[in-house]
Wavefront OBJ file of the C-alpha trace (Angstrom):
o trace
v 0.000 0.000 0.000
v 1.001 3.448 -0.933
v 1.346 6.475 1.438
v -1.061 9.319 0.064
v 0.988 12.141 0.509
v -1.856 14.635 2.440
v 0.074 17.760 0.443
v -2.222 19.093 -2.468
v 0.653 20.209 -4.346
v 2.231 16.594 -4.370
v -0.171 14.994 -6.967
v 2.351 11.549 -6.835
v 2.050 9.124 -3.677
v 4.846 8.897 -2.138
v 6.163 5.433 -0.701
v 6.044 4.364 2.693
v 9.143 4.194 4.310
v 10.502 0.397 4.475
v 11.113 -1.686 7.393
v 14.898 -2.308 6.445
v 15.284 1.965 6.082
v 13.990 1.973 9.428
v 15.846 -0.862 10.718
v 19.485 1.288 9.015
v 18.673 4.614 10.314
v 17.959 2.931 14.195
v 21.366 1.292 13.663
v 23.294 4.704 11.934
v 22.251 6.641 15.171
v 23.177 3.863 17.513
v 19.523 3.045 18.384
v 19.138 -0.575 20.264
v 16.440 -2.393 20.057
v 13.298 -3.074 21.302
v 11.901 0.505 20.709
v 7.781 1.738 21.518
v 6.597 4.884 19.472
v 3.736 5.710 20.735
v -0.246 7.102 18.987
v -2.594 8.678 20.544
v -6.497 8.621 18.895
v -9.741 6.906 19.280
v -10.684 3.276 19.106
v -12.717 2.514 16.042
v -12.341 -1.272 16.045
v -11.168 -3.347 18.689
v -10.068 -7.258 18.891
v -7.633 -7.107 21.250
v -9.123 -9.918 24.138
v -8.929 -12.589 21.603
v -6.912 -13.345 18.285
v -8.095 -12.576 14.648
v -8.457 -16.555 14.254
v -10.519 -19.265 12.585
v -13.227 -17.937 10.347
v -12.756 -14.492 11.013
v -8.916 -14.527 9.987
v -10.313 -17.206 6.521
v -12.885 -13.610 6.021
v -10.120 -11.469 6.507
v -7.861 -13.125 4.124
v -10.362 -13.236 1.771
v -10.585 -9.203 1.994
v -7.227 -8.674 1.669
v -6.273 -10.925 -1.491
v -9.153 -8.690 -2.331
v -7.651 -5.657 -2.239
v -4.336 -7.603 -4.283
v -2.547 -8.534 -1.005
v -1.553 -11.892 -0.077
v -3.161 -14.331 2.942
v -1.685 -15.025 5.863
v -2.605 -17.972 8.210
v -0.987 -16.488 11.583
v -3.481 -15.086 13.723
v -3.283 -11.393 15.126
v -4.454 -8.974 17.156
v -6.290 -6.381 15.463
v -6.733 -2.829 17.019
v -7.883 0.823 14.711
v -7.263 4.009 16.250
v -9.100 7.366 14.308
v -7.942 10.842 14.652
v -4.300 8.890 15.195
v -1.452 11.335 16.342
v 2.285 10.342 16.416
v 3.782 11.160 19.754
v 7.370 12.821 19.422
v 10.154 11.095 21.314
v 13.272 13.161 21.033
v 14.995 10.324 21.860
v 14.301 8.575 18.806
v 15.152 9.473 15.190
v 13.171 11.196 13.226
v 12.957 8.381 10.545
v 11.141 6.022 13.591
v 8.177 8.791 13.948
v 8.185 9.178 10.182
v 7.687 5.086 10.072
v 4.275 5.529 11.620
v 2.841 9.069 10.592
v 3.353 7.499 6.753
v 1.003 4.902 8.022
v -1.948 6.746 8.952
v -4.149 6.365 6.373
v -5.847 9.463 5.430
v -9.288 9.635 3.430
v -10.970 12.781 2.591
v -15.007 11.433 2.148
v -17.488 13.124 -0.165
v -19.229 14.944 2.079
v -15.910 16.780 2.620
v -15.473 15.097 6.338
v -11.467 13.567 6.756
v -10.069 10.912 8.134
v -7.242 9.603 9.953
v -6.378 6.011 10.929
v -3.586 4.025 12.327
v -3.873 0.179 12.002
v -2.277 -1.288 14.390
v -1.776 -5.147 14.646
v -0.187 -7.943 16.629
v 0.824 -11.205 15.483
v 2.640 -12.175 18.792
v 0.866 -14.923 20.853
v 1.009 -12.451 23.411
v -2.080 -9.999 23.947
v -1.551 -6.520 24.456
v -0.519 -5.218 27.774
v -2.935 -2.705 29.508
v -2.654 0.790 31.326
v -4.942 3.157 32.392
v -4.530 7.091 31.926
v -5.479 9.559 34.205
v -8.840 10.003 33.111
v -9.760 6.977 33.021
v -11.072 7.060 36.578
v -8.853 4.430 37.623
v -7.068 5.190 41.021
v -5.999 1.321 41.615
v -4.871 0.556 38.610
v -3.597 -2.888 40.650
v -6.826 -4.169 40.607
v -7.913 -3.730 36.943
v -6.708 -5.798 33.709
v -3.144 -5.447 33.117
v -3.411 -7.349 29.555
v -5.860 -7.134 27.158
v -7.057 -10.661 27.418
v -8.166 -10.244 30.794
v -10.687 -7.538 29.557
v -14.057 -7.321 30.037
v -14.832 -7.086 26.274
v -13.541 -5.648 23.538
v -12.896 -2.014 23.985
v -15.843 0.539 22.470
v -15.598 2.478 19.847
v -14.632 6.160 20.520
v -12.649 5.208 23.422
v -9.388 7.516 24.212
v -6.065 5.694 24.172
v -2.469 5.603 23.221
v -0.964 2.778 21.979
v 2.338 1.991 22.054
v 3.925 0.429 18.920
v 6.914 -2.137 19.433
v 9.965 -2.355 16.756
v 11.997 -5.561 18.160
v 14.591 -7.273 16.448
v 14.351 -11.306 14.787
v 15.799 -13.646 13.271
v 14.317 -12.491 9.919
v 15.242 -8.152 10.894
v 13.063 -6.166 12.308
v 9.714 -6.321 13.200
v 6.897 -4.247 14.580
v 3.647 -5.067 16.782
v 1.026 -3.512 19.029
v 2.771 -3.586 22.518
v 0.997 -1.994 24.734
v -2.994 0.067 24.822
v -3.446 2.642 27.738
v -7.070 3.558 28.359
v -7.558 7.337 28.955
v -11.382 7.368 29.041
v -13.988 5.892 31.298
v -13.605 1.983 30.002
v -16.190 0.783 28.254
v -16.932 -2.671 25.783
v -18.232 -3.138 22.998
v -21.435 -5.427 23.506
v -24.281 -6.391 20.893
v -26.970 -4.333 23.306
v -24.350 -1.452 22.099
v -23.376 -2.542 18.720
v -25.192 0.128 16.519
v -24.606 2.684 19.008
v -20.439 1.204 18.591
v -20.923 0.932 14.642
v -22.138 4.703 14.686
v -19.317 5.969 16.633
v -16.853 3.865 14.512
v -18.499 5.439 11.679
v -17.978 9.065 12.395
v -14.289 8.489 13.149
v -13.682 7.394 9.625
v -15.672 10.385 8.544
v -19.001 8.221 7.824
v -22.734 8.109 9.049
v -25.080 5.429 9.672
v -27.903 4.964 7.442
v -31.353 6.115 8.349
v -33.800 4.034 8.134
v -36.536 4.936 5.164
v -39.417 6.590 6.147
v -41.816 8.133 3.662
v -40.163 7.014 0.696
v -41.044 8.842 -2.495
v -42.322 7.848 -5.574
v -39.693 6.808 -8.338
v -38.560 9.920 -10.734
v -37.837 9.644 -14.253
v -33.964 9.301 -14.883
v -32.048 12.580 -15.777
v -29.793 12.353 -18.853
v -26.671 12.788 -17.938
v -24.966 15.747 -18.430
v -21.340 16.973 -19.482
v -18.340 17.021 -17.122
v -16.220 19.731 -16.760
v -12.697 18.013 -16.133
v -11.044 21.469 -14.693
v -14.186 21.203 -12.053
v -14.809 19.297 -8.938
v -11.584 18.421 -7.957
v -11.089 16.170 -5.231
v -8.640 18.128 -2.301
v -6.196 16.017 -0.578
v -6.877 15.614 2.536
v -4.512 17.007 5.363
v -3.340 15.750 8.344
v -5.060 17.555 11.894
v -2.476 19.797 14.258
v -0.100 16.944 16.181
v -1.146 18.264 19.415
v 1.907 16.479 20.884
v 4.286 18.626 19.460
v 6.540 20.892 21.473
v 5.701 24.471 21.420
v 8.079 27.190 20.005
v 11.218 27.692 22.581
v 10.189 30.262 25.424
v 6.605 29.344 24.807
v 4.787 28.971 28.738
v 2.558 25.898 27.727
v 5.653 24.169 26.854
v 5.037 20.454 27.565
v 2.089 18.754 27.295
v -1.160 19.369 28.987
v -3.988 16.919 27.588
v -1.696 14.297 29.037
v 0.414 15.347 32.303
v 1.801 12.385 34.045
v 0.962 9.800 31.797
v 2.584 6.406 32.173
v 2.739 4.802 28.945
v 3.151 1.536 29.735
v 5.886 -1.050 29.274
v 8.984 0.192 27.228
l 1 2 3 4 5 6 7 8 9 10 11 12 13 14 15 16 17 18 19 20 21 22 23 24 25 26 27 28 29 30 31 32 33 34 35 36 37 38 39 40 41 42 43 44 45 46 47 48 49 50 51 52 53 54 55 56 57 58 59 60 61 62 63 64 65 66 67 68 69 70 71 72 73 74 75 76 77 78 79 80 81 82 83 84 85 86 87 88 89 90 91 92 93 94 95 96 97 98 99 100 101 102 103 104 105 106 107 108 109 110 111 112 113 114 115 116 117 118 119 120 121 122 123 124 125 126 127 128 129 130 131 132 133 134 135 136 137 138 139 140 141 142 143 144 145 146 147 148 149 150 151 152 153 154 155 156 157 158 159 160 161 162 163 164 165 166 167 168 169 170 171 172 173 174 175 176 177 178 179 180 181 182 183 184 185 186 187 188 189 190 191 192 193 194 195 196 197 198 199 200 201 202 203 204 205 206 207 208 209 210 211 212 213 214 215 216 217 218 219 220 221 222 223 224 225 226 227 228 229 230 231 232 233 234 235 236 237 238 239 240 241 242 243 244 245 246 247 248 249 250 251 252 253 254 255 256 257 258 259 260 261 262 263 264 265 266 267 268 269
C-alpha cells in the first residue's frame, strides 16, 4: 500500500518508508532495540481480548487478497485508532516517527469530512498489555486488567487511548507489533446491546454516518440524462493531516510540555 501524501501540491504518492530503512537509520544513530513509538487517537475497532483466528482470519484473508494482497494464516491482534497522532520522542530518530505518521491512512469522504487512521496489529501470541490514563477514573490501577485478554470485552468504539507500537529485532530483521494500549477514558466494551450505538461511533471516526432508516419514501422519478463534465471542475482536495497536538511548542513558549496528558505512564517500554 502506498502512502497518500496529504500535500495538495504533491499529486504523486509517495512510498512508505521500508522496514529495512527503518531498521538502518535505528542502527546509523546507535539506536538498540526493542523501541515503543507511541499514537494517541480513538478506538474505532477493537479485537484485542482474543486473536483474529478461525473464520474471522479465513474472512479477513479473503478481503485482503481482495484488495491484491496476499493471505496469511498467523493469527493477530487487530486494534484501529481514528484521529491517530504520532507522539514525538526526542529520543528517537526522526525516521522512527516518520515510520508511523506514513502509516496513517488518510481519506478525505465526499461529504468533505477527513479521516485519519492508524492500524495497528499484533501477530505475537502475546495480547496486548494494559494501562490506564489519568482520566480513566482508575485510582488502583492494581486491581484492573493489566493485559488485554483479561478484559471485560472488547474495547468501544470512541474510546481515548495511546498505543504503544513495538519495533523488536528477529531472526528475519526487524519487526513491529502492538505492545501496549493505555485507556484514557472511562472503560467501556463493545457489547451487541451497544453494537449500533459502537458501529455509529466507529463510523464518524472514519468520517461516515449510519444509514437512516426509510421513512416516507417517495415515488420513483424519471432518470435525468446525464450531463457533461467539466474536467477542470470538482476536484477532489487532498486531505490534510489535523495539528499533532503532541508537538513541542516554540522555545520560550509557557505551555511548553504537554497538557492533555500530564503524568501519563505509557506503559511497558
Amino acid at each position: 500500500m502506498e502512502y497518500q501524501n496529504p500535500n495538495p501540491a504533491q499529486t504523486q504518492p509517495m512510498p512508505r518508508m521500508k522496514m529495512e530503512t527503518l531498521e538502518a537509520a535505528l542502527q546509523r544513530t546507535g539506536v538498540k532495540l526493542p523501541i515503543v513509538v507511541k499514537i494517541a487517537g480513538r478506538v474505532t475497532y477493537s479485537h484485542i481480548k482474543t486473536q483474529v483466528a478461525g473464520q474471522e482470519l479465513a474472512d479477513a484473508n479473503k478481503r485482503k487478497i481482495a484488495r491484491g494482497g496476499r493471505a496469511d494464516n498467523k493469527p493477530f491482534y487487530s486494534l484501529n485508532v481514528g484521529d491517530a497522532t504520532v507522539i514525538p520522542d526526542p529520543t528517537l530518530p526522526a525516521e522512527a516517527i516518520a515510520f508511523f505518521e506514513q502509516r496513517i491512512v488518510h481519506k478525505m469522504h465526499e461529504d468533505g469530512v477527513q479521516s485519519h487512521v492508524f492500524y495497528a496489529t499484533s501477530k505475537s501470541p502475546f495480547p496486548a498489555s494494559i494501562g490506564w490514563g489519568p482520566n480513566s477514573g482508575v485510582t488502583d490501577p492494581g486491581s484492573m486488567p493489566a493485559s488485554a485478554d483479561l478484559l471485560e470485552g472488547e474495547l468501544a468504539s470512541g474510546l481515548n487511548v495511546v498505543i504503544g507500537m513495538k519495533i523488536f529485532p528477529s531472526s528475519q530483521g526487524a519487526g513491529c507489533g502492538l505492545d501496549f494500549v493505555i485507556i484514557n477514558d472511562q472503560p467501556r466494551y463493545f457489547s451487541g446491546q451497544t453494537r449500533n450505538a459502537d458501529m455509529e461511533a466507529a463510523l464518524r471516526a472514519m468520517g461516515a454516518a449510519m444509514p437512516v432508516p426509510a421513512q416516507n419514501i417517495p415515488a420513483p422519478v424519471a432518470p435525468v440524462a446525464p450531463q457533461p463534465v467539466n474536467p477542470m471542475a470538482g476536484q477532489p482536495v487532498s486531505p490534510v493531516p489535523p495539528a499533532n497536538p503532541f508537538m513541542a511548542p516554540p522555545a520560550g513558549d509557557p505551555a511548553a510540555g504537554n497538557p492533555q496528558y500530564p503524568g501519563m505512564a505509557y506503559g511497558r517500554t
